[in-house]
N, C-alpha and C positions, 0 to 999 in steps of 0.2 A: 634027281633032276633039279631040285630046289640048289643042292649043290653048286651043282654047272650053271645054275644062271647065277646065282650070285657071284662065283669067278669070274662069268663074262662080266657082270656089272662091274666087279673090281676092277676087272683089266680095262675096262671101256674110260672108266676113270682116271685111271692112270693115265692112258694113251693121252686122255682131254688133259691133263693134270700136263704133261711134256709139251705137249702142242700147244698151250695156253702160254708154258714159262717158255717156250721157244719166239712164240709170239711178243712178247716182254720183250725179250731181251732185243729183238730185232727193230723193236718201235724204238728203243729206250730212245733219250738225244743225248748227244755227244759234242764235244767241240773239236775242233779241228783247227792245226795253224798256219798258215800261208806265209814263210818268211818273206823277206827282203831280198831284191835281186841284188848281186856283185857282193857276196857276203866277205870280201878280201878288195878292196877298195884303196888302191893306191896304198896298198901295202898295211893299211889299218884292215884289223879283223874283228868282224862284227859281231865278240861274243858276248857282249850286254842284250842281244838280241835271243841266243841261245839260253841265258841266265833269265831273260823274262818269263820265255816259254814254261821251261822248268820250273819254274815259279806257280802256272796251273796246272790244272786239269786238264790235258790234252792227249787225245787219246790216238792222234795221228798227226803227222808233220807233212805240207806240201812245199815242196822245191823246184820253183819252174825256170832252174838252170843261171845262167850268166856269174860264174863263180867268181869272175873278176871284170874288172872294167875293161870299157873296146880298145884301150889305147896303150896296154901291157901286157908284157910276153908270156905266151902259152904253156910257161913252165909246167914240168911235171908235179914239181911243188909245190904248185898252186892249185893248181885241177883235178890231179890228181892226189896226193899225199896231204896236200893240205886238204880240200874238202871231205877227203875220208875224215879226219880226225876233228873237223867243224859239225860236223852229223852226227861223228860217235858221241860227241858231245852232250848229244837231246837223248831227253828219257825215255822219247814216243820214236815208233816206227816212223822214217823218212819215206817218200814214194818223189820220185826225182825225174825231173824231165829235163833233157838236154837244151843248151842256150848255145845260140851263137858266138858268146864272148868265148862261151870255151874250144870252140874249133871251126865252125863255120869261118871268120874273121881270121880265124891265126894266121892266114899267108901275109897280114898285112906287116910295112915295114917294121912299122911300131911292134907288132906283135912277137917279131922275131923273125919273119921267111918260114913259117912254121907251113909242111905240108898237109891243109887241111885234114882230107883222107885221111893220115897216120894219123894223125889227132882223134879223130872219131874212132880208130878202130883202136886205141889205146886205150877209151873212157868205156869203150864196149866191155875193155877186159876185162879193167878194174871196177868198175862198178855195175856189172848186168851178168855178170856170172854165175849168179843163183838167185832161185826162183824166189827170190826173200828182198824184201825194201831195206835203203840202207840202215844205218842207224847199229847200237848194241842191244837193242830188242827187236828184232827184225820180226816184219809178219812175210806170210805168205804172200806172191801174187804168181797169178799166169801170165808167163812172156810169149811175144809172138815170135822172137826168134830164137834159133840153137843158141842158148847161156854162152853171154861173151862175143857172141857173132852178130854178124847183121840183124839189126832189128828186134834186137835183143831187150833192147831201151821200152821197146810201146810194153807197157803194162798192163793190168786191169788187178783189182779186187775187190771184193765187195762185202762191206762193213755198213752194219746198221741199218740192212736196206738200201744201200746206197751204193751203186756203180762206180766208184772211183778207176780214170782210164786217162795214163800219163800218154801222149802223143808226141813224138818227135816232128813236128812244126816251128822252126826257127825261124830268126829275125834275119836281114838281110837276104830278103826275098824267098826266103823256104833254100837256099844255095843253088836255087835260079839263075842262071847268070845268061842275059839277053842282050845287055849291049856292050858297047869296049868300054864306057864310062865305069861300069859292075866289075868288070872284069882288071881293068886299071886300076883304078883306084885306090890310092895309098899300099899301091902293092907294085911287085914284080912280076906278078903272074906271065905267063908264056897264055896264049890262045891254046893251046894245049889241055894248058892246067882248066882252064874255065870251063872246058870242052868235058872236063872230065866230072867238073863239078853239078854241070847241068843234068850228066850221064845219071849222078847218084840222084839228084832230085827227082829222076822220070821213074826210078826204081823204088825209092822210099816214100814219094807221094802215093805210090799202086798200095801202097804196103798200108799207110797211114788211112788210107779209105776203107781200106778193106777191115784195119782194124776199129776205125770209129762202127761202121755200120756194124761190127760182130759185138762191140759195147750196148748199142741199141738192143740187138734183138736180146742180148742175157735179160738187160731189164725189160723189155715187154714181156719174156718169156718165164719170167722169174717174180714180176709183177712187183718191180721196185717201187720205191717213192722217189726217186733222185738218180740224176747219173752227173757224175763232177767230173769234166775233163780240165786235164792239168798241160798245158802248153807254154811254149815260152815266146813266142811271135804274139807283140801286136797287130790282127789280121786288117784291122782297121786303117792303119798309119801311110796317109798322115791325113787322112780326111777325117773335119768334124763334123758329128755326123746331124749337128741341128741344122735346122735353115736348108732344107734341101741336100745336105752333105751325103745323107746315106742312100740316096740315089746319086748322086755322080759318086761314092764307092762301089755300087752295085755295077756302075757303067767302066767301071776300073778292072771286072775280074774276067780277065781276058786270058790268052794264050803266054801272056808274057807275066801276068799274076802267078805268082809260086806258092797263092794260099788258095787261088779258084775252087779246085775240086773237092779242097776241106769245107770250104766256106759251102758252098752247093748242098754238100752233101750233109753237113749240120743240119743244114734248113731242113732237108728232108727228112732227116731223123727226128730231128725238133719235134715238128707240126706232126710225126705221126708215132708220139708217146705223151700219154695221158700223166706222167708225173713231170718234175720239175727238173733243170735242166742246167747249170751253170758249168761256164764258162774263166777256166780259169788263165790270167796269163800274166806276163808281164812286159821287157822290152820298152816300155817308153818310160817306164822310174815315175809313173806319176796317179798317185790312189785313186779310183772311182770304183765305183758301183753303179750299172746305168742296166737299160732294157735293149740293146742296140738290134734288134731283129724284127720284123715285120712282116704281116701275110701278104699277099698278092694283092691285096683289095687296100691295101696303105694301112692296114689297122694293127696294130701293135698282139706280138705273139707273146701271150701274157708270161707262157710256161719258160719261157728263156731268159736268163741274167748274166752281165758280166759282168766280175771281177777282177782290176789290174790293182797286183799288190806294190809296193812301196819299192825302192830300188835308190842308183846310184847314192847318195851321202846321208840317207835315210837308212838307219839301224831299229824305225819301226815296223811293226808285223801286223797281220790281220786275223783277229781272232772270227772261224766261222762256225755261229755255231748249227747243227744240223737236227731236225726235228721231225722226221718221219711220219709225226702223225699231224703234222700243221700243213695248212695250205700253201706254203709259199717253201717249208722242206728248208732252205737254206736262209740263216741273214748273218750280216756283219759287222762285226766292232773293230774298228781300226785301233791297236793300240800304240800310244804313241809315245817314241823314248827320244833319249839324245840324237841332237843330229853329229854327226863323222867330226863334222869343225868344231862345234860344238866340244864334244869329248877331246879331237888332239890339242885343243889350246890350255883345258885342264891342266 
């Protein structure tokens, strides 16, 4: 008898001894890097920005899309071929969220007459076709749609505690298109083509809600410390939001808003998860770090943070590092290197 209790005691030990180093390893903190948007910038390639990363300890890479600037063409080369080989570049797993530079925009003249659509359903191919982030040490994530196919892009995985969940929400209005000004502009579009483009947003916004709120419940249900979503649309733009601003943006998200039901439905998730909550994007090429969310009663929603990383002729990144067992879960170090002019006049 003495026996058998003392192998239960062993075994009870042991169990506590994995559970304890399981526990470890999930608190540990880590750092995390948020490149630069347009990493191919009028034909300069941003890889002093790649050589910094590798430089630390980074143990994951965030890329919230816009592979090139809005006023050059949608090449294969660029979008595709070329940002495979910008990614393979970094020593840490990529998780990448689509931009509008690289398809939403390409029907415009500048861009080429590129058919949006094809565009999307090329970068589906090439980069969402296995369950793996990009990069030459890829991790695992869960996609929402058939690899390669629709929807294939919204991600999720979770390191460190932490809900990392890339969303397909792009800049020029989610590819909204509600008036002829949207649908004209710096383009040839047919009424046709707009007609079609509206078609995907009512499809891929159902999609995008469905997948933030199933982000939520892993971390309520899983009892995270963090959930990081990776977006590439400034939902804000182009209201500032001191001085009265983020009430006439709230009085903005209307029928013809192509971020409303993201933005709604954040809040809602928001306000009803007990850990910390950022907000990752880009689209306006211009760094902060602010608190931009608010409860019903005007008082600021402490657990929400956003961060827009660095872009257009800025080759610097943002170092975030992530801490599990601290109150605030996320902070950030902008690091900063040459600017684009800077380097080509070298």
């Amino acid at each position: 008898m003495k026996k058998i209790c003392s192998q239960i005691v062993l075994l009870s030990i042991l169990v506590l001894s994995v559970v304890s180093s399981c526990a470890a390893v999930l608190s540990k903190s880590f750092d995390v890097a948020i490149l630069p948007n347009e990493p191919f910038q009028k034909g300069f390639q941003k890889s002093i920005t790649v050589d910094s990363i590798n430089e630390q300890n980074i143990q994951l890479t965030l890329f919230n899309g816009d592979t090139k600037d809005g006023g050059s063409r949608c090449a294969d080369s660029i979008i595709g071929e070329g940002l495979v080989s910008y990614l393979n570049g970094l020593n840490s797993p990529t998780l990448y969220s689509l931009g509008d530079n690289e398809w939403t925009d390409c029907h415009r003249i500048s861009n080429g007459n590129y058919d949006p659509l094809e565009r999307l359903s090329l970068l589906r191919k090439i980069f969402f076709n296995k369950a793996t982030t990009q990069g030459v040490k890829p991790m695992s994530v869960k996609r929402q749609g058939e690899l390669g196919e629709k929807f294939s892009e919204n991600s999720q995985l979770v390191y460190g505690d932490v809900m990392f969940t890339a969303l397909h929400i792009v800049g020029s209005n989610n590819n909204l298109v509600v008036t002829e000004k949207q649908c004209k502009k710096k383009s040839n579009r047919a009424q046709k083509d707009c007609n079609a483009a509206t078609t995907e947003y009512k499809e891929r916004n159902r999609r995008d809600v469905e997948w933030l709120k199933d982000s939520f419940k892993i971390a309520r249900d899983e009892n995270l410390a963090g959930v990081a979503l990776l977006i590439q649309a400034d939902i804000y733009f182009p209201f500032e939001l001191s001085d009265g601003g983020y009430d006439d943006f709230l009085k903005s998200l209307d029928e013809k808003n192509g971020f409303t039901d993201f933005f709604n439905t954040l809040v809602n998730e928001t306000h009803n998860f007990k850990g910390q909550v950022v907000l990752i994007h880009g689209d306006s090429h211009y760094f902060k770090v602010d608190k931009p969310m608010f409860e019903k009663n005007g008082t600021l929603t402490p657990n929400f943070t956003r961060v827009q990383t660095f872009g257009s002729n800025e080759t610097s990144w943002v170092k975030m590092h992530v801490n599990p067992q601290s109150n605030n879960v996320f902070s950030f170090q902008p690091i900063i290197l040459p600017n684009v002019r800077e380097l080509q006049q070298k």
